[in-house]
C-alpha positions as CSV (number, residue, x, y, z in Angstrom):
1,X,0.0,0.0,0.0
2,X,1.5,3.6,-0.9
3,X,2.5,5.5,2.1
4,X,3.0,9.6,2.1
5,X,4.5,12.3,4.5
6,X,4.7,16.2,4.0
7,X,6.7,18.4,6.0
8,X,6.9,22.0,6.3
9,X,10.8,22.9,5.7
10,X,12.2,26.5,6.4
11,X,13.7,27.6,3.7
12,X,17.7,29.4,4.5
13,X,17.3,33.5,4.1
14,X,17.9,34.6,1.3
15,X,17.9,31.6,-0.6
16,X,13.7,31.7,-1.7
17,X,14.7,32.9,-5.2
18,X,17.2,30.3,-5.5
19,X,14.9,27.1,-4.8
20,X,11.9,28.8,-7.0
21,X,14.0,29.1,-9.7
22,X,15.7,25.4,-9.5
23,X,11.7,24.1,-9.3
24,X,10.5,26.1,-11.7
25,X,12.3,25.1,-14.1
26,X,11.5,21.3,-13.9
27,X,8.4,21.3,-16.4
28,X,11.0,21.7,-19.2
29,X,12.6,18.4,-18.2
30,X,9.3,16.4,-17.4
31,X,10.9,13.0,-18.8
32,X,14.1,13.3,-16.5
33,X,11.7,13.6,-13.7
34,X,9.3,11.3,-15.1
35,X,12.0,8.1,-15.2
36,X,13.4,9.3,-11.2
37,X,9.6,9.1,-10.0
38,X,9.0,5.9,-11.8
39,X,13.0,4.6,-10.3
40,X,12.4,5.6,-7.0
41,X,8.8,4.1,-6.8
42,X,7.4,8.0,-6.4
43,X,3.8,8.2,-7.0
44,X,2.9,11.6,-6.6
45,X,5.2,14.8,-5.5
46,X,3.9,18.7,-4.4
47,X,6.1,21.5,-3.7
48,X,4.6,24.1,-1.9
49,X,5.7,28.1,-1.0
50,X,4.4,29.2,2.2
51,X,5.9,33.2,3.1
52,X,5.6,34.4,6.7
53,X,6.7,37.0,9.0
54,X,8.9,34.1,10.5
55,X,10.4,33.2,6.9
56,X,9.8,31.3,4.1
57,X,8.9,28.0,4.2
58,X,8.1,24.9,1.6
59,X,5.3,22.3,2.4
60,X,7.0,19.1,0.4
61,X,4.4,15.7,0.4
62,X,5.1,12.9,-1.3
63,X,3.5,10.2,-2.2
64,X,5.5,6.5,-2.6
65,X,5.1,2.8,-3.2
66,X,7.8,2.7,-0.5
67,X,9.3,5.4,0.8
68,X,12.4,4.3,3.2
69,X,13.4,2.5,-0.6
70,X,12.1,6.0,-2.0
71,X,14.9,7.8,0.0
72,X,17.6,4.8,-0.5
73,X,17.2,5.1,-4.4
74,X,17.0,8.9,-4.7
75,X,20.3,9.6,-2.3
76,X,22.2,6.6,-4.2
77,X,20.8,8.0,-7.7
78,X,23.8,9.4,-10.0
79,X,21.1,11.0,-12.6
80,X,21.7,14.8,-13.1
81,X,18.5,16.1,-12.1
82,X,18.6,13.9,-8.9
83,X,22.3,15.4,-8.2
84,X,21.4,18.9,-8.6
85,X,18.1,18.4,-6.6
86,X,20.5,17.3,-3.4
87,X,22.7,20.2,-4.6
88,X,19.7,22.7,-4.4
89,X,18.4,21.2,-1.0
90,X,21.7,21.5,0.7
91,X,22.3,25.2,-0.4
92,X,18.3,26.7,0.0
93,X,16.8,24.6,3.0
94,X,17.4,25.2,6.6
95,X,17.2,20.9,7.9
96,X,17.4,22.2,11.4
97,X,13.6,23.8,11.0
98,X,12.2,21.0,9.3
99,X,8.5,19.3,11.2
100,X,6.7,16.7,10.2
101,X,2.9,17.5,9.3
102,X,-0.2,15.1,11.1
103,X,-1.9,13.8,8.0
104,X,-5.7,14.0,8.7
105,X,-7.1,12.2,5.8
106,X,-6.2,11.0,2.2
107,X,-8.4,9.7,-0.4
């Protein structure tokens, strides 16, 4: 059965710009990400912004057949987009502020 999480992740200050542009950009390479969602077993995947007074923040759910596999394949992966997507998350998100969101319900 497909399991999911989504957690709310602050993003480093200053680096907002940054991370939009890096995901924006990934509609123009829809079969790179295509073959990683189908390799890592990934069902379903949402970005989103949240601004605040207290920073900006992303909301990130996925959606997975698997997702401890999910994680194994995507940090072993050697595919570009998959390298620069670590790249990106290193540089842009703060892992210190990252929590875990209660899912109430999925249909």
């Amino acid at each position: 059965m497909p399991e999911s999480e989504c957690m709310r992740i602050r993003l480093k200050t200053g680096m907002t710009d940054k991370f939009l542009a890096w995901a924006k950009q990934l509609p123009n390479r829809m079969d790179e990400v295509k073959i990683g969602m189908h390799e890592q077993g990934i069902i379903a995947e949402h970005i989103f912004l949240e601004r605040s007074t207290e920073g900006d923040f992303i909301v990130f759910y996925v959606k997975a057949d698997d997702l401890v596999k999910t994680r194994d394949i995507f940090q072993r992966s050697q595919r570009t987009i998959d390298v620069e997507f670590r790249h990106i998350v290193d540089e842009t998100w703060d892992r210190s502020q990252v929590s875990r969101l209660e899912p109430v319900m999925e249909l």
